[in-house]
N, C-alpha and C positions, 0 to 999 in steps of 0.2 A: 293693741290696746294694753299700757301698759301697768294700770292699776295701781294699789296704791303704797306700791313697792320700789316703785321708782324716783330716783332721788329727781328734784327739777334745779337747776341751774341758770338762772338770771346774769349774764352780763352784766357787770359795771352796777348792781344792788347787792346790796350785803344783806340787808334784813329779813329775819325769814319770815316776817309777816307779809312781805311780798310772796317769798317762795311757796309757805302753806295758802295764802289765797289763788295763786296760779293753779295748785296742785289741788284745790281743791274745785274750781270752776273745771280742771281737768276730768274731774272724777264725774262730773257731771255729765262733760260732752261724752266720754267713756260709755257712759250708761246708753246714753240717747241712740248713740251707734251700736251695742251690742244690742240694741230693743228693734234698729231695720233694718240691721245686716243680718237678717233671716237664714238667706238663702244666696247661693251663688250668682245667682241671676241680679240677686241686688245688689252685689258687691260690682260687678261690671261697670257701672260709671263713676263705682269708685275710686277703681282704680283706673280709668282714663282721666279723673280728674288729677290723682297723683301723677300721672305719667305727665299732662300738662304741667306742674307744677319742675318737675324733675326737668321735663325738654326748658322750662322758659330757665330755669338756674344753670342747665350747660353750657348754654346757648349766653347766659351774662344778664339778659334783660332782665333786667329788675322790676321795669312796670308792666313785663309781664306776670311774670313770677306773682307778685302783688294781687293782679287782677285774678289770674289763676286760684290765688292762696282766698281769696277772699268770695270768689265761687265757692270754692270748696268748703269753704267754712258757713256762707249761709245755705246750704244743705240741709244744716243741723237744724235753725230758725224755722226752715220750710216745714220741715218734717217732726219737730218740737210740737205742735197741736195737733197732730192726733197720735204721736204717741202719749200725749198726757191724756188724753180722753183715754185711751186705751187701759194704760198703767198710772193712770196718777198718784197710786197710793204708793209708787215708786220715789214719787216728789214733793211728800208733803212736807 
């Protein structure tokens, strides 16, 4: 997670009101995940969800990759409502 020290780099945009809006829905997803990666146990289908992501890009397939990438990314969606119950004054 790499916080908000990290430069973000857009392809083929030059504007940085793109790059600070990336960088900032970044900062978001950042938080969501330091609030349920607890414990090692929760990080486990973490990382089989990377590992899917990593085999479907060696491998070339692209609508895997996709399908993989976009698992993984509604995780956060899933798990968005009760960490806001939990920490909402993390998100006001």
């Amino acid at each position: 997670f790499g916080g908000a020290s990290r430069s973000v780099n857009v392809p083929g945009v030059s504007g940085s009101w793109t790059q600070l809006t990336i960088a900032d829905i970044k900062s978001h997803l950042d938080r969501v995940c330091h609030l349920t990666l607890t414990s090692s146990k929760a990080m486990m289908p973490l990382i089989g969800q990377h590992q899917a992501i990593l085999d479907a890009v060696g491998q070339r397939d692209g609508d895997a990759a996709e399908a993989a990438m976009r698992f993984h990314l509604s995780e956060i969606l899933r798990a968005l409502p009760s960490v806001i119950a939990d920490r909402g004054d993390l998100f006001g």
